[in-house]
C-alpha positions in Angstrom: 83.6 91.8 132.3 85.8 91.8 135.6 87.8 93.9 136.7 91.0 93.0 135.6 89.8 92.4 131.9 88.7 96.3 131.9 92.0 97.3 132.7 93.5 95.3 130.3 90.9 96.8 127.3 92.0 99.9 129.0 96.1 99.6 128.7 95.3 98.0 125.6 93.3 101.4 124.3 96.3 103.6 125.8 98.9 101.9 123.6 96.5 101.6 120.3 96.2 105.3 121.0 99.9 105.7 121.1 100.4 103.8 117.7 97.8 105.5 115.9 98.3 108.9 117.0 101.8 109.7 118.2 105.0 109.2 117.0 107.0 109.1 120.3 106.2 108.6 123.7 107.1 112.1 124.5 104.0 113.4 122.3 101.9 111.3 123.6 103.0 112.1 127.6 102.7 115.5 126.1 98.9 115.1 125.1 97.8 113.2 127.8 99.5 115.4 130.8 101.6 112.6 131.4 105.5 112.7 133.0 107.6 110.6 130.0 108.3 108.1 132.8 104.4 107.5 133.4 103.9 107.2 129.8 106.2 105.0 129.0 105.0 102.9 131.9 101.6 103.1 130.4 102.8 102.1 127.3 105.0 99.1 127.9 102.4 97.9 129.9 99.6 98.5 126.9 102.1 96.8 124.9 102.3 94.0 126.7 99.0 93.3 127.4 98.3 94.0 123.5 100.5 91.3 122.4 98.8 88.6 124.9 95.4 89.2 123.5 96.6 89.6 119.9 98.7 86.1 120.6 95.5 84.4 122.3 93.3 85.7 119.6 95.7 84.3 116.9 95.9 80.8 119.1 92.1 80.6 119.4 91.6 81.2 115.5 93.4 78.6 114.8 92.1 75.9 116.9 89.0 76.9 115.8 90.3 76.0 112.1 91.5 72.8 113.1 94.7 73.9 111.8 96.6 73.5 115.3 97.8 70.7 116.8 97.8 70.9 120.5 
């Protein structure tokens, strides 16, 4: 694993974190002794990445099936 695909596990961790366990960004900046600003960083950022690997994930699946047309 490089580098940058450990910090994408690991912004992708922060914002699974987030939507299993907190209900705001304020609790979780809270919990993890984070300013809001910082946390909400963090999170758009885990967002983001989470959406790209979910997307390529989905992509890969479905080449796999044969059921997309590239």
């Amino acid at each position: 694993m490089n580098t940058t695909e450990s910090h994408q596990d690991r912004f992708q961790a922060y914002y699974i974190d987030y939507l299993l366990n907190h209900s705001t960004v304020a609790s979780y900046a809270a919990a993890h002794g984070l300013t809001y600003e910082t946390a909400k960083h963090r999170l758009d950022t885990g967002r983001k990445v989470y959406e790209s690997m979910t997307a390529q994930a989905h992509n890969d699946a479905l080449a796999a099936t044969g059921l997309a047309f590239f």
